[in-house]
PAROFI-284170 format. One record per residue (C-alpha): residue number from 1; z, y, x. Coordinates in steps of 0.5 Angstrom, whole numbers, always signed. Layout:
// PAROFI-284170
     k       w       v       u
   NUM       Z       Y       X
...
// end
This chain:
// PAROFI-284170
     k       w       v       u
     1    -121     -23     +87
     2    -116     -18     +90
     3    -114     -22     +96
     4    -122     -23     +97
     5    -123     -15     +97
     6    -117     -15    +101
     7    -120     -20    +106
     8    -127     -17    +107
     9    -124     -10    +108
    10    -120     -12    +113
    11    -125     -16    +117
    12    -131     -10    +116
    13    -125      -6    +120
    14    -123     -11    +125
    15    -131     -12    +126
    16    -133      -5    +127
    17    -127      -4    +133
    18    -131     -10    +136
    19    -137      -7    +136
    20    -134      -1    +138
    21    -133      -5    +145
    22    -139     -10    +145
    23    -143      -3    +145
    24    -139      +1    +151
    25    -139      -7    +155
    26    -146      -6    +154
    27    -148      +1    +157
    28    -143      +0    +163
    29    -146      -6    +165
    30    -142     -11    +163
    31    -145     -19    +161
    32    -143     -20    +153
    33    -143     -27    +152
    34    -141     -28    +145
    35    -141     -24    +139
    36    -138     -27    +132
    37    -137     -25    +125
    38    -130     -29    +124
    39    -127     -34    +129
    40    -125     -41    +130
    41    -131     -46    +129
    42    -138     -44    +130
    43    -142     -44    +123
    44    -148     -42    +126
    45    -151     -39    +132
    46    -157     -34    +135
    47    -157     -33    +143
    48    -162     -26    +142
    49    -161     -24    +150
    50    -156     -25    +154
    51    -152     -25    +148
    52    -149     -31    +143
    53    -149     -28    +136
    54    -145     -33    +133
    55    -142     -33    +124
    56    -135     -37    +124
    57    -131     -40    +119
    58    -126     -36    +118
    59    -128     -28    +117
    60    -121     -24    +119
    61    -125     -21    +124
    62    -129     -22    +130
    63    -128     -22    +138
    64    -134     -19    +143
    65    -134     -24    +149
    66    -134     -21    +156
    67    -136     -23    +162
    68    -130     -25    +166
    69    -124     -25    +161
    70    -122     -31    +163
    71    -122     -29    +171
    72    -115     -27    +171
    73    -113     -34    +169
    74    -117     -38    +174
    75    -115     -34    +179
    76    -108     -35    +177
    77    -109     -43    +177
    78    -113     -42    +184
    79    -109     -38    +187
    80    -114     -34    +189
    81    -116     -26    +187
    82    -120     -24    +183
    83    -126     -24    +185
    84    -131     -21    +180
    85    -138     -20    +180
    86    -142     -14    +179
    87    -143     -15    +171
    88    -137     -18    +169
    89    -131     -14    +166
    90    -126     -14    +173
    91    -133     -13    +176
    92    -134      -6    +174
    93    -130      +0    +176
    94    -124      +1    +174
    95    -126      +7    +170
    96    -130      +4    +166
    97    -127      -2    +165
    98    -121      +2    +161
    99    -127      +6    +157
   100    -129      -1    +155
   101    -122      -2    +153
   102    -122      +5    +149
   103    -128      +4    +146
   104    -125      -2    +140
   105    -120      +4    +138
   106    -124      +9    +139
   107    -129      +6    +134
   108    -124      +5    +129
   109    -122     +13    +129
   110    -130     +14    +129
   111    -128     +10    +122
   112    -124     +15    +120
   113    -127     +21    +121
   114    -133     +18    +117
   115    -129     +15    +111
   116    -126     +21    +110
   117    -132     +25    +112
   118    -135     +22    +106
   119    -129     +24    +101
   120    -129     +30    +103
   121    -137     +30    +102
   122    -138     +27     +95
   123    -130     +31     +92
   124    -126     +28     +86
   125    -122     +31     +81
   126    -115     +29     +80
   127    -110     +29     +76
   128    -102     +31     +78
   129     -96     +35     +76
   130     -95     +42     +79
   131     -91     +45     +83
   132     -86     +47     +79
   133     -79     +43     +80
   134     -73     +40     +76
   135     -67     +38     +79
   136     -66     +31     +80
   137     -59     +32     +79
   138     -60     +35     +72
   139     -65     +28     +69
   140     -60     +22     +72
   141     -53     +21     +73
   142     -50     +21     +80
   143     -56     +23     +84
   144     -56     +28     +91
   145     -60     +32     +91
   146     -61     +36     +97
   147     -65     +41     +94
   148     -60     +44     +90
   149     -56     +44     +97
   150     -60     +48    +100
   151     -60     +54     +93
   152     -66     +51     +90
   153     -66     +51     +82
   154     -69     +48     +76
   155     -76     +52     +74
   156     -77     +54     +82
   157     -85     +53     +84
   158     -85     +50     +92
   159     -91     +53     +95
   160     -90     +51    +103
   161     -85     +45    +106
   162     -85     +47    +113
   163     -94     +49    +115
   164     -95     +45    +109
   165     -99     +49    +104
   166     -96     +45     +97
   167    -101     +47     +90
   168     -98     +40     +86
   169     -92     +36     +86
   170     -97     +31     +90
   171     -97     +35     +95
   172     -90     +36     +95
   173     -89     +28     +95
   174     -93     +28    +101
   175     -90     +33    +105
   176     -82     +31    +104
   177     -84     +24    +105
   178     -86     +24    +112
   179     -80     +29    +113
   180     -75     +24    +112
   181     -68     +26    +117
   182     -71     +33    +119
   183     -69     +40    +116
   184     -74     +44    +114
   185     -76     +51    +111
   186     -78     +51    +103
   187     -82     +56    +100
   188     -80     +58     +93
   189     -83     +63     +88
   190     -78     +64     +83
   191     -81     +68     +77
   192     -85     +71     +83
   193     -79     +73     +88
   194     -82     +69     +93
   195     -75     +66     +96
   196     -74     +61    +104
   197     -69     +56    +103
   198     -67     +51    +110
   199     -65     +45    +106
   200     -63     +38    +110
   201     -69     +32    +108
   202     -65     +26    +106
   203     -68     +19    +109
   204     -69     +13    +105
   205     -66      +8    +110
   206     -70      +2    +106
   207     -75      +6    +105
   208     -77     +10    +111
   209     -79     +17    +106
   210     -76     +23    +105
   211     -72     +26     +99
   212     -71     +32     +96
   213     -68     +30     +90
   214     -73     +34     +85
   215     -77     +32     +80
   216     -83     +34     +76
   217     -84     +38     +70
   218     -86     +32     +64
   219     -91     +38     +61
   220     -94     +41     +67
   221     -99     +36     +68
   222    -105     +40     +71
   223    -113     +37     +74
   224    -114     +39     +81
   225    -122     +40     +85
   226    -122     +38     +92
   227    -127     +44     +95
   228    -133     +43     +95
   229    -136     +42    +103
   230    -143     +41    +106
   231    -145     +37    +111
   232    -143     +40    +117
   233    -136     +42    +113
   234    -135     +35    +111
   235    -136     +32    +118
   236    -130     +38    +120
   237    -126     +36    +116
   238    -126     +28    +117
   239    -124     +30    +124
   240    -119     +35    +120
   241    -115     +29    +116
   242    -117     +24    +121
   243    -112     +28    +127
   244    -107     +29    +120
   245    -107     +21    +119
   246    -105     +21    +127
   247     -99     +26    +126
   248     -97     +22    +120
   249     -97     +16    +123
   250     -94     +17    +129
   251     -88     +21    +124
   252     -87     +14    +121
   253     -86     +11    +128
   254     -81     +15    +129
   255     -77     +13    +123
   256     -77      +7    +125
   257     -72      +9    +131
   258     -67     +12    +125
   259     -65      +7    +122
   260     -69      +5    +117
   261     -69      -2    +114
   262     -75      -5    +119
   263     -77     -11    +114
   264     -79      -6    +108
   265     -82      -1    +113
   266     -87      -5    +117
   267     -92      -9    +113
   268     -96     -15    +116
   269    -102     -18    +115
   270    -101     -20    +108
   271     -99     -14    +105
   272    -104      -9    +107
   273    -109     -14    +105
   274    -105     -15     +98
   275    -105      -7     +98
   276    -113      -6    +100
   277    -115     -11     +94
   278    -111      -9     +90
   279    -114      -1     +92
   280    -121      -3     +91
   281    -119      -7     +84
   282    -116      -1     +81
   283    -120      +3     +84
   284    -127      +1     +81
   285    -123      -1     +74
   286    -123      +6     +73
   287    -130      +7     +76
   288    -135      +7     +82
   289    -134     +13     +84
   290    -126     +13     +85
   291    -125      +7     +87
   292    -131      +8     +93
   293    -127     +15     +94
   294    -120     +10     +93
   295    -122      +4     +99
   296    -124      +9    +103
   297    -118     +13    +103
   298    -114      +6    +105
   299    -118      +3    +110
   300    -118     +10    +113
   301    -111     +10    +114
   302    -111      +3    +116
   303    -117      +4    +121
   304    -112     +10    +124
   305    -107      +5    +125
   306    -111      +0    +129
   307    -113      +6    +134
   308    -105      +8    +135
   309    -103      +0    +135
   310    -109      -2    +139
   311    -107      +4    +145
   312    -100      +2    +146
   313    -100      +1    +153
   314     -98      -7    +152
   315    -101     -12    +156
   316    -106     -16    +152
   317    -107     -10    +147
   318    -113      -5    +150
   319    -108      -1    +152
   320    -105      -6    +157
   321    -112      -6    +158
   322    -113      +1    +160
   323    -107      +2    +163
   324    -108      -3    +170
   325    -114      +0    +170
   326    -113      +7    +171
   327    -107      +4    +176
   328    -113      +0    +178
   329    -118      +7    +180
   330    -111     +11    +182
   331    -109      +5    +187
   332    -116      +3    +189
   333    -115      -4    +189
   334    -113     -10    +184
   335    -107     -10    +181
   336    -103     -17    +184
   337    -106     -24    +179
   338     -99     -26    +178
   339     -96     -19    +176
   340    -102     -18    +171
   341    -101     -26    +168
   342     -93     -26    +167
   343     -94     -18    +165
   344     -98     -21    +158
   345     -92     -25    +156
   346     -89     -17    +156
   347     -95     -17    +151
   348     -94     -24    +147
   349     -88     -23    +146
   350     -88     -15    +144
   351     -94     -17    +138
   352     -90     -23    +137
   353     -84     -19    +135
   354     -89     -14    +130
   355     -91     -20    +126
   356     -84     -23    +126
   357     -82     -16    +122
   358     -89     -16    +118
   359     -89     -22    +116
   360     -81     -22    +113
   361     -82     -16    +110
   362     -88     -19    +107
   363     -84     -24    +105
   364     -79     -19    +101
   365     -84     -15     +98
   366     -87     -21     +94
   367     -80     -25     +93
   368     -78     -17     +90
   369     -84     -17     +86
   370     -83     -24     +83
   371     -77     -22     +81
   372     -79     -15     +77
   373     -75     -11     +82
// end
């Protein structure tokens, strides 16, 4: 059942970043031809307008489409130009044409800013150790810790990791995680002489996250409350977390060019989907409340991705997209069909790349949990 919760998350995201550029085609005028729920072959159909609303067999997603998305290539194969009209998608300025590419992505950071609205609308209780630390040095044999590098002791409480306020060890795992390779400021309060180290973040190359090399105090298991928030406060912290989830994003990205193992740190579709189903089964397995709260936290995160992922200035993504069309409005003219065409092999090739790694890396993650490793 996991892989079906899974499945459906993944297929309501996809949707909703659809939606997002059904929604901007239609107020720039552009005509919608089709819009379905999944893809590959048609189960059913409605035409309501101009629109063929359609349900399709296979639900990992959906597509919107636009008038004129084919033009490129019938003008490749005619050895013409494009020669649009008025209410398709090469018809309309370019401006607008690179909102009607931004509007998929943007509807996907919409998600999350209203996911995590939500989260921080309904609050939770959790449970996690605190923030006072034990050398990890001291619990296992042969372990680096590059905290006792850096002067920190056993029974210090860290309060902030660079800007990062930290009240639990959870909140130092998250801080130090996403620091892997940097050095940074540690604040430590030690029998209350607040005390600033500089300490060097180990990266975990197979991985990708940062190590400290501390360890939490066993008996020092406390229960944390998210504040409470109104409406209008709740909304400000969606946009909060959403533009957190961003900087973190772009912090993995740049792990990747570090030397991590790419196979572990890149994940592909079944992964993420194996991840969201198992969320949302152990997460309602403890109740509707945390697993509501839990789902919402992934597809959140997943939902920030598919913003970052889907911008990228590479042909056959939006960002591609919205890139020769903002050449487009600076030039005042199409860009050559034939540099447009051969520059979606670019495309092809880079998306081409991405699963190759995620599905290897997919691959590893189920041999080594086979395996009980």
């Amino acid at each position: 059942m996991k892989w079906l919760y899974g499945i459906l998350c993944l297929f309501f995201l996809i949707l909703f970043h659809e939606f997002g550029h059904f929604i901007a085609a239609k107020i720039f005028g552009v005509k919608v031809e089709s819009f379905s729920i999944g893809f590959g072959p048609v189960l059913f159909h409605k035409k309501i307008g101009e629109t063929d609303f359609r349900l399709s067999l296979i639900p990992l997603g959906g597509y919107c489409g636009m008038k004129g998305e084919k033009e490129l290539q019938t003008a490749l194969e005619n050895g013409t130009e494009i020669t649009s009209e008025k209410d398709s998608l090469f018809g309309i300025h370019p401006l607008k044409r690179a909102l009607v590419g931004f509007s998929g992505p943007f509807f996907n950071y919409i998600f999350s800013v209203i996911a995590f609205a939500l989260i921080a609308g309904i609050g939770y209780s959790y449970y996690s150790y605190s923030n006072k630390i034990i050398l990890a040095d001291e619990k296992m044999e042969n372990a680096c810790t590059k905290a006792r590098e850096a002067g920190i002791l056993s029974g210090d409480k860290i309060i902030k990791v660079g800007n990062s306020e930290i009240e639990s060890f959870s909140d130092l795992s998250e801080a130090i995680s996403i620091r892997g390779g940097e050095t940074t400021t540690i604040i430590v309060d030690r029998n209350g002489e607040i005390l600033s180290f500089t300490a060097q973040i180990e990266l975990d190359k197979s991985t990708g996250a940062g190590k400290l090399g501390v360890m939490a105090e066993n008996n020092s298991l406390i229960q944390l409350h998210t504040p409470h928030y109104n409406f209008f406060q709740a909304i400000g912290q969606g946009f909060k977390e959403s533009a957190k989830m961003i900087h973190m994003t772009f912090k993995g990205i740049s792990v990747l060019f570090k030397g991590v193992e790419i196979k572990n740190a890149v994940s592909g579709p079944a992964r993420v989907t194996e991840m969201l189903g198992s969320t949302v089964k152990d997460g309602f397995s403890m109740g509707a409340k945390i697993g509501f709260i839990s789902i919402l936290d992934l597809m959140a995160l997943i939902s920030i991705s598919l913003f970052i992922m889907n911008l990228l200035p590479i042909p056959i993504l939006d960002g591609g997209l919205i890139l020769i069309a903002l050449i487009e409005a600076i030039i005042k003219k199409h860009i050559p069909v034939k540099i447009q065409y051969y520059t979606q092999y670019i495309g092809l090739a880079f998306i081409a790349l991405l699963l190759m790694l995620g599905l290897t890396g997919d691959v590893n993650y189920f041999v080594n949990m086979i395996r009980g490793k």
